[in-house]
Backbone as CSV, one residue per row, in Angstrom:
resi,resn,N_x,N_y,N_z,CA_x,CA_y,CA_z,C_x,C_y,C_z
1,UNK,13.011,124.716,-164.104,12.226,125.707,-164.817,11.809,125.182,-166.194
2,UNK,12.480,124.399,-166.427,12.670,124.065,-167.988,11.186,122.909,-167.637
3,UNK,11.420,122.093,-167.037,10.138,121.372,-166.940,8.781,121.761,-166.615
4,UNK,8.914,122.860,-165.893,7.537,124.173,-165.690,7.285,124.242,-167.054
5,UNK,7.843,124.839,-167.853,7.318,125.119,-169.132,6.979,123.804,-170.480
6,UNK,7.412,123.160,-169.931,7.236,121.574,-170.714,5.329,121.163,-170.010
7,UNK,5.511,121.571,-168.717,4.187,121.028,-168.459,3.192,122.182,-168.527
8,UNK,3.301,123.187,-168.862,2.362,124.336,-169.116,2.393,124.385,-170.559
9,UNK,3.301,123.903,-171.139,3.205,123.362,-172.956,1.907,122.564,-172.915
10,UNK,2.571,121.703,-172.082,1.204,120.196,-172.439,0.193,120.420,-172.312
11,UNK,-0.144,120.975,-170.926,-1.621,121.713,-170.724,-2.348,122.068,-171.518
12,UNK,-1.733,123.301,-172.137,-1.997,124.204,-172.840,-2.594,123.369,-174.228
13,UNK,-1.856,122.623,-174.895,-2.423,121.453,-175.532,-3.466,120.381,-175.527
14,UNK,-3.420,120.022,-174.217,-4.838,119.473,-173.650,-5.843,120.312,-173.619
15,UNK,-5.887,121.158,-173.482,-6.853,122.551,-173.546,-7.073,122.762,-175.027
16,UNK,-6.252,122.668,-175.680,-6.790,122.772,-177.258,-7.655,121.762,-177.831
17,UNK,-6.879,120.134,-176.903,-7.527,119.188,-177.566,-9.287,119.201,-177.212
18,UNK,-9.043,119.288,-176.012,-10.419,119.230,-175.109,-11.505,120.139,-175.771
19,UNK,-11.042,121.520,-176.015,-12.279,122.240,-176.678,-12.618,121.715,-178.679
20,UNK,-10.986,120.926,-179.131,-11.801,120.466,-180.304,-12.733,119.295,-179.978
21,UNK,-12.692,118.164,-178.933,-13.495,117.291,-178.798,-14.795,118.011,-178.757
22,UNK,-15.243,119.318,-177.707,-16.648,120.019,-176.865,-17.122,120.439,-178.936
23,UNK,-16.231,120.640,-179.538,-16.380,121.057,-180.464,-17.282,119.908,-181.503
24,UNK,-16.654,119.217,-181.443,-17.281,117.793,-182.167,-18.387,117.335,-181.797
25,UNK,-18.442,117.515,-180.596,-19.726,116.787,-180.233,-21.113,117.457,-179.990
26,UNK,-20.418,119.080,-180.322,-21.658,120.083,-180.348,-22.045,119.950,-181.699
27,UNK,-20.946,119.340,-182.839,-21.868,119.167,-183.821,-22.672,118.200,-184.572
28,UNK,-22.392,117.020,-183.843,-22.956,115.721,-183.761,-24.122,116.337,-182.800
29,UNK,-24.221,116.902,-181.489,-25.707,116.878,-181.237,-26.424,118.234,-182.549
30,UNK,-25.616,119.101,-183.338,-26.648,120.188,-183.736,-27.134,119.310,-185.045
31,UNK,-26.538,118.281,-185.465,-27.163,117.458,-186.565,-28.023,116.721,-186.151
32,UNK,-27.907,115.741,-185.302,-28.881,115.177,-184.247,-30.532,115.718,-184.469
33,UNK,-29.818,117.178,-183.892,-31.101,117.835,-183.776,-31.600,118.289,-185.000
34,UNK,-30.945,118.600,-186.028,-31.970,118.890,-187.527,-32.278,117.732,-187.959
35,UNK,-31.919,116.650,-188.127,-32.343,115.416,-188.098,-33.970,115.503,-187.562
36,UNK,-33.855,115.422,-186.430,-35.083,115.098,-185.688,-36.335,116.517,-186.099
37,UNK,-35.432,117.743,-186.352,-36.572,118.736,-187.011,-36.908,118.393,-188.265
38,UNK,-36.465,118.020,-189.290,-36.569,117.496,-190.540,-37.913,116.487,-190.469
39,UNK,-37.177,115.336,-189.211,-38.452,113.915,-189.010,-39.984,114.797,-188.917
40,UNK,-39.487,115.764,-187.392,-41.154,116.731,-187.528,-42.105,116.893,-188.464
41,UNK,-41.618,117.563,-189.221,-41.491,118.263,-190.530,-42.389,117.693,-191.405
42,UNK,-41.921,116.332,-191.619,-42.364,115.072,-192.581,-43.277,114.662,-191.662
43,UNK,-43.675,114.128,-190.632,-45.290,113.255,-190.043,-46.030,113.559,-190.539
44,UNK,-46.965,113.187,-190.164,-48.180,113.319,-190.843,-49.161,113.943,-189.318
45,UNK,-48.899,114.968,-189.517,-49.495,116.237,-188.194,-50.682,115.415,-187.883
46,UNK,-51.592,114.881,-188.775,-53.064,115.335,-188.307,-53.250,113.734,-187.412
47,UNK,-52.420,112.893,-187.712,-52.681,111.134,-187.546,-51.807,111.387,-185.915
48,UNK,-51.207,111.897,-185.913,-49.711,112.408,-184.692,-50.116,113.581,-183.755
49,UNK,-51.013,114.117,-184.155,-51.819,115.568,-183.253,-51.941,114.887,-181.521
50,UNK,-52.953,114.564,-181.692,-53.299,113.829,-180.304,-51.920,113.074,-179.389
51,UNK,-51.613,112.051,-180.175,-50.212,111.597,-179.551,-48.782,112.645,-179.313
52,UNK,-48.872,113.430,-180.262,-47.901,114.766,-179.470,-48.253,115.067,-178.158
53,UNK,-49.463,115.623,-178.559,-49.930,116.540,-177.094,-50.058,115.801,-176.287
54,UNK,-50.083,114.423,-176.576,-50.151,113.302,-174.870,-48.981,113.350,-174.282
55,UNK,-48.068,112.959,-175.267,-46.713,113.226,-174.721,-45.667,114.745,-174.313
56,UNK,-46.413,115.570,-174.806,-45.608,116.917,-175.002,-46.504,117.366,-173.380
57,UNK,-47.865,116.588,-173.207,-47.907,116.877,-171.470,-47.579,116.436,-170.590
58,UNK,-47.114,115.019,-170.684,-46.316,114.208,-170.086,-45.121,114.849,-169.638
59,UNK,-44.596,115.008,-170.396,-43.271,115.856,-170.750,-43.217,116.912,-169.505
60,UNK,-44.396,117.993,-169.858,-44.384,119.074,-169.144,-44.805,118.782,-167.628
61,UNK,-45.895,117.596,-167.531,-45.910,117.305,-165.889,-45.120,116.695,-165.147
62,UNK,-44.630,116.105,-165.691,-43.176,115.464,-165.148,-41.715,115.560,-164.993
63,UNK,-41.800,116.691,-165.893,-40.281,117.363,-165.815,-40.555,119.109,-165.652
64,UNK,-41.149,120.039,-166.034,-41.214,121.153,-165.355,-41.923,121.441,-164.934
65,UNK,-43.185,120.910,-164.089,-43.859,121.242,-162.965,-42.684,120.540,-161.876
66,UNK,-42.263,119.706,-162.245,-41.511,119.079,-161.140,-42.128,117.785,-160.309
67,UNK,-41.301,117.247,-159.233,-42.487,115.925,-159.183,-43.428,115.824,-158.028
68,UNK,-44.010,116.964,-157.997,-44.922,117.312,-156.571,-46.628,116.951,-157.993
69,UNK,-46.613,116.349,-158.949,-48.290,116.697,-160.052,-48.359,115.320,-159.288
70,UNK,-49.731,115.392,-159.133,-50.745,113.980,-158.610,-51.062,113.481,-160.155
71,UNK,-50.831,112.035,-160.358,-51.369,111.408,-161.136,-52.744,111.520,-162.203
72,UNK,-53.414,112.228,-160.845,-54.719,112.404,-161.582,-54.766,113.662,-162.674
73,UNK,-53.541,114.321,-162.050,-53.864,115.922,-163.297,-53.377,115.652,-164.507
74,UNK,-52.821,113.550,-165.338,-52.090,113.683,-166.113,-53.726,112.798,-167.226
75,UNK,-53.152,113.470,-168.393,-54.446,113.382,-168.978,-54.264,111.829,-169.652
76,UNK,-55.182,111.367,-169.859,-55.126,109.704,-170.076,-55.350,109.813,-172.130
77,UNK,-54.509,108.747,-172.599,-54.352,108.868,-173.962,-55.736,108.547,-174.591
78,UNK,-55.640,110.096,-175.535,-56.841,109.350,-176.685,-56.425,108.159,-177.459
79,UNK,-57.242,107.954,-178.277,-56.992,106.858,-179.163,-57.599,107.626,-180.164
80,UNK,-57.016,107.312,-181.611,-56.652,108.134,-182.591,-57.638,107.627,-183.378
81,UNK,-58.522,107.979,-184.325,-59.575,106.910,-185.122,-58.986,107.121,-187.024
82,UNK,-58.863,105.914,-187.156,-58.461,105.866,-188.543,-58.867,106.238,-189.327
83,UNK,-58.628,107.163,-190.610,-59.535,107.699,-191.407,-59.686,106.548,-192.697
């Protein structure tokens, strides 16, 4: 009996450890991610406009339409003209 409770000790401990790790690493990705909102933030929108939306459709035809989109519905990159 005595060892039942030695190993439902430990558990129980691994279970603590485990949710401080889920813990850590939710906040390494939520910095991650202000990081990368911050980068947004700072571009320069108007030079980056076109190349978003090439990729932000990319994005969308290939991962939530799913992979039934024909090639042809994916829009081909502008090219950006220097001011």
């Amino acid at each position: 009996m005595s060892e039942t409770k030695k190993t439902e000790k430990d558990f129980q401990e691994e279970l603590l450890l485990f949710e401080q790790r889920k813990v850590k690493a939710l906040e390494k990705i939520a910095n991650s991610l202000d990081a990368l909102t911050v980068w947004f933030e700072e571009i320069d929108k108007d030079e980056w406009s076109n190349r978003v939306q090439y990729y932000l459709a990319e994005f969308h035809n290939k991962l939530v339409k799913g992979s039934d989109v024909a090639q042809d519905d994916v829009p081909a990159p502008k090219k950006v003209s220097k001011k």
